[in-house]
N, C-alpha and C positions, 0 to 999 in steps of 0.2 A: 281722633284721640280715643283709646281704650282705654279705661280704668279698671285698674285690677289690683289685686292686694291678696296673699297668703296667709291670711288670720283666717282659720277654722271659726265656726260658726262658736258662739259662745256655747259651753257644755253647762248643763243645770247639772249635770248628775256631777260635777267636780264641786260641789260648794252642797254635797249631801252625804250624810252617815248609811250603811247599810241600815234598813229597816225602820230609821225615822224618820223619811218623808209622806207626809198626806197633801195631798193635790187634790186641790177642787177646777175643777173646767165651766167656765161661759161660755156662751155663742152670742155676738151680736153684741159685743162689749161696748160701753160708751160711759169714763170714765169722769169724774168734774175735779178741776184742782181749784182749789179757792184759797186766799188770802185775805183774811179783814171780811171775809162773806160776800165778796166777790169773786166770782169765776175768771182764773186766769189761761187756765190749760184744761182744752177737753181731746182727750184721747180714743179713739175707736177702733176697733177690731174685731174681725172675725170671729175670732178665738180667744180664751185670756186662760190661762195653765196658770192656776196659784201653788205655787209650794212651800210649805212651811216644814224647818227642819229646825227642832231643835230653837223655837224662838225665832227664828231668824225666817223671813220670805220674800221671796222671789216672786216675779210675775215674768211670764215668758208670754211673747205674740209671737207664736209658729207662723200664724198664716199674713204676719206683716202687721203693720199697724200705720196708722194718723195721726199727727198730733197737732193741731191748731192753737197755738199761742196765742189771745186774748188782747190790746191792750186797753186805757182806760176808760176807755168808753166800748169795752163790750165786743167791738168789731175786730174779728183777724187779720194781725197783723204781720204773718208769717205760717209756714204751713210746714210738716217735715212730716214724710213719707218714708218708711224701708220695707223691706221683704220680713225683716226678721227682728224683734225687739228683747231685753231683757230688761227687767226693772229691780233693782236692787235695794227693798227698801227703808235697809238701814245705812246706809250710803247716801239716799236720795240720788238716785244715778241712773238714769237709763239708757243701755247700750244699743244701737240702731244698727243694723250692720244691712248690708244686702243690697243693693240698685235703690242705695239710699237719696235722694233729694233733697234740699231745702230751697223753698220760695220766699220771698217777702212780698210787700204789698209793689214793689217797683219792676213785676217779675225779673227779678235776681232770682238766681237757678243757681245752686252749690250742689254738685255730682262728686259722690265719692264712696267707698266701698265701709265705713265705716264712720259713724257720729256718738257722741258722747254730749246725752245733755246731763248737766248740774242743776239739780231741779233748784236748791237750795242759794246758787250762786247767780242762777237764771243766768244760765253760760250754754254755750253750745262748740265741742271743740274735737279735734284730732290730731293725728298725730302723722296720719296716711294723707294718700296723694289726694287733691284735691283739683276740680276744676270749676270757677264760677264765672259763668256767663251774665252778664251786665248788659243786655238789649238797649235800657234807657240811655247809656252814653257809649252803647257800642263798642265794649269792650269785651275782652277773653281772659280769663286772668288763671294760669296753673301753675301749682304747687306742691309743694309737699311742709303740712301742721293747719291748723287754721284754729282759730278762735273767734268767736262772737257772740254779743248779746244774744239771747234768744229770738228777740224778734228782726233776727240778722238787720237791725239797719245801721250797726258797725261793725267794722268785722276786718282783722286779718292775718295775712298768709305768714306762715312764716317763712319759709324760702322759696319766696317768690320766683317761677322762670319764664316768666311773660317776655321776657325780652330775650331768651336764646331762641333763636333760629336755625341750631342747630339741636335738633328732635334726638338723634342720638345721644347728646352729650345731655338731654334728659332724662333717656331712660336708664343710660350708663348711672345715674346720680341716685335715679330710682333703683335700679338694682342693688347698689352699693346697701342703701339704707335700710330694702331688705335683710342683707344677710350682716346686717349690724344688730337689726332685730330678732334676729331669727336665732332658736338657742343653740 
């Protein structure tokens, strides 16, 4: 199975005025979210592009990013990888997009072309195709929406197609919801 999806890379320059943006750049980013002064989320990247426009700022990971969800006792309990990040952080929003993953501690593997966590909601969800592999009870499970706690150990699809056998009348449903989205 391919995953693939038609959403352009998120544009920083769409959410900027001419001539009021300053950008500051890191290398070797390794971010800490804390709640109560405990650490729940640490974030790592290459790269980290801050933009500030007008009040308002953006964190872009060009070169991909990490994010390790935390839970209460310290140890990771889910992990979400993509090629490409945005961080929106008047939103509290971060967009994943790119040969994204998500693991949990049961290796559950969620493949898909784009992720949206709610830092705020501690939610992790989309809208695009999804495929999650379940090894510990040997399952396949693909889709198109998904939702789940952050530390994916709930989580679901919303239109489930694990049980067509017919691959065409999948991607027929897939294209459909393309050019439903598409302006």
């Amino acid at each position: 199975m391919i995953l693939s999806c038609n959403n352009d890379k998120i544009d920083i320059k769409k959410y900027r005025t001419k001539d009021s943006l300053s950008v500051e750049i890191a290398k070797n980013v390794e971010m800490f979210y804390s709640d109560s002064a405990e650490v729940r989320v640490i974030i790592k990247s290459p790269t980290l592009k801050r933009y500030t426009d007008q009040g308002e700022t953006y964190d872009e990971f060009p070169n991909g990013v990490l994010v390790e969800f935390l839970d209460n006792n310290k140890k990771v309990s889910s992990w979400m990888k993509a090629d490409y990040a945005l961080r929106k952080q008047t939103e509290k929003k971060i967009f994943v997009q790119k040969n994204v993953v998500l693991y949990n501690r049961r290796n559950d593997e969620l493949l898909t072309d784009e992720l949206i966590w709610d830092e705020e909601n501690e939610e992790i969800f989309t809208s695009n195709l999804v495929k999650i592999n379940q090894p510990s009870i040997g399952d396949t499970s693909i889709g198109i929406g998904f939702k789940a706690d952050q530390e994916f150990s709930r989580f679901e699809i919303i239109r489930n197609y694990s049980a067509i056998k017919n691959i065409e009348k999948l991607t027929e449903e897939f294209d459909n919801e393309d050019k439903k989205t598409s302006p």
